[in-house]
N, C-alpha and C positions, 0 to 999 in steps of 0.2 A: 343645443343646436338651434338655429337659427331657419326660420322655415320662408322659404322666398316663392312668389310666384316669377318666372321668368318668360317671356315670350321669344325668346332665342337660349339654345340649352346646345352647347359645344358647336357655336354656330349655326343651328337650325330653329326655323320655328317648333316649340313646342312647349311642356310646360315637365317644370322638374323642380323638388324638395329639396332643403337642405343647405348648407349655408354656401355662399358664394364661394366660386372656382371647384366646390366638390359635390356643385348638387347630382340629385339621381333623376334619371329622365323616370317621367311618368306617361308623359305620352308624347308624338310623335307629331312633326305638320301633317306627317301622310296619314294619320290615324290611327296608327299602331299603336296598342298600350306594352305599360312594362312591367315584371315585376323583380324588385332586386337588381335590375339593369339588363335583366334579360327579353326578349321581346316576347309580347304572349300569341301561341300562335292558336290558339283553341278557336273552334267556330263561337258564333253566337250560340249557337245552339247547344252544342257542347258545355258551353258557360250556364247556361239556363237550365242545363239537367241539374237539377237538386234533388235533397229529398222531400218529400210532400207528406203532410200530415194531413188527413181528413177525423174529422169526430161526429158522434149521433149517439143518441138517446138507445137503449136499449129499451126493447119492448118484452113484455109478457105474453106471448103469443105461443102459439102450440102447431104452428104450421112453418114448411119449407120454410125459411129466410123469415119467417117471425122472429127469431130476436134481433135479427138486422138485415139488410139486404141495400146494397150502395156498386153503384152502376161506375167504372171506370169515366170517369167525364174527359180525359184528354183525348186526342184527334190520333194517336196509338197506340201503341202496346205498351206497357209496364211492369216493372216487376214486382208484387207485394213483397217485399221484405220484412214487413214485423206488424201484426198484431196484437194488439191488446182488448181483454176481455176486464173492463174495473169495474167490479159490482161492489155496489154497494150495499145492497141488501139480497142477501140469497134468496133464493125458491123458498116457500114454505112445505114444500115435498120433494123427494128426488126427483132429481133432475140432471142431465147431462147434455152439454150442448156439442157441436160439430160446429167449427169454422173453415169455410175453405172456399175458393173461384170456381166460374163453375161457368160457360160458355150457351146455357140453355134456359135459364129464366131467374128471375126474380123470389122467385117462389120455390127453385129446386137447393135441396139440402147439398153440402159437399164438407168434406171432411179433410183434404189435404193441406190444413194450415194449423188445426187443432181440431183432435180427434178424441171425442167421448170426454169431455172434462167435465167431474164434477160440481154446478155450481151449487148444490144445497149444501155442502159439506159447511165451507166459511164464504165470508165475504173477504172483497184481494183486488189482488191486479194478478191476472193471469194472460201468459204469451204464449205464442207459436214458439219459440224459443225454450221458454221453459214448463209448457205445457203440451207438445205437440202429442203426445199420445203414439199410437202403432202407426196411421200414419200422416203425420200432419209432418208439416215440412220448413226449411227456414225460407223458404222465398218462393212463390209460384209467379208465373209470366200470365198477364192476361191481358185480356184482346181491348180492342176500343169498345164501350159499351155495353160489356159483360159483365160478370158479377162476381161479390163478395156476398157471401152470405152465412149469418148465424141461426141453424136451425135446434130445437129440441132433439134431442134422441130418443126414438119410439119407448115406450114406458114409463114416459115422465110427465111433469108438468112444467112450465114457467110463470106458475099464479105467484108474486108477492115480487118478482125481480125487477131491482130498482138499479142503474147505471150506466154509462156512457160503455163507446168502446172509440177505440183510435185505431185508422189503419196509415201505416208511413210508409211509402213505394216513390222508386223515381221514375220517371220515362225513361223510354229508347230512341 
């Protein structure tokens, strides 16, 4: 097939693929885009909800949101739909962490995303998903400016913990 640009497409301005007398409109004089020759009628905005990946460093830390703590940066609300916890070198003592959003600081522990997981046992990739525990969850809503956070769980330690975590959420 034969790929043309056209600046008139069944008689209108506009611009459309494909080979002469069967191109497909791709967009419109009036600004309409298409897909398949259907018109798209999504907002911008709508178009621009995607998913979003954030990543950071995991720390050793032994307080609220020590092993990570990440402030929603968009202008509202979103939903975390999946975390990931990738160590690469476990605790050198037990240790269990709580992941979860949390409306009240940086520094406050929450557990509704993944709940008491081991990370001395191995080194991994561990999810909300597949690690949510009693109560972690597959997706929490959180505000503009609020938090994620990865705390220890009382009776442990995080000395020797080495790796990233990823969190992927879209807007509303």
């Amino acid at each position: 097939m034969s790929y043309t640009h056209f600046d008139q497409v069944s008689g209108k301005n506009g611009i459309g693929v494909g080979a002469k007398g069967s191109e497909v409109t791709v967009a419109s004089g009036t600004g309409q885009l298409y897909q398949s020759g259907t018109v798209v009628t999504a907002t911008a905005a709508n178009l621009n909800r995607s998913l979003k990946k954030v990543t950071g460093a995991l720390a050793a830390v032994d307080t609220g949101g020590g092993i990570f703590a990440w402030a929603n940066p968009e202008s509202g609300p979103i939903i975390v739909e999946h975390v990931a916890l990738i160590i690469t070198t476990k605790t050198t003592g037990a240790c269990s962490a709580d992941v979860g959003t949390t409306d009240t600081s940086a520094t406050t522990s929450s557990d509704n995303l993944i709940d008491g997981k081991d990370i001395n046992a191995a080194a991994g990739t561990f999810t909300n998903l597949e690690s949510a525990g009693t109560n972690g969850k597959s997706g929490q809503r959180l505000a503009s400016g609020k938090w994620v956070t990865a705390s220890m769980v009382a009776g442990g330690a995080t000395a020797g913990l080495v790796g990233t975590y990823e969190i992927y959420y879209t807007t509303l």
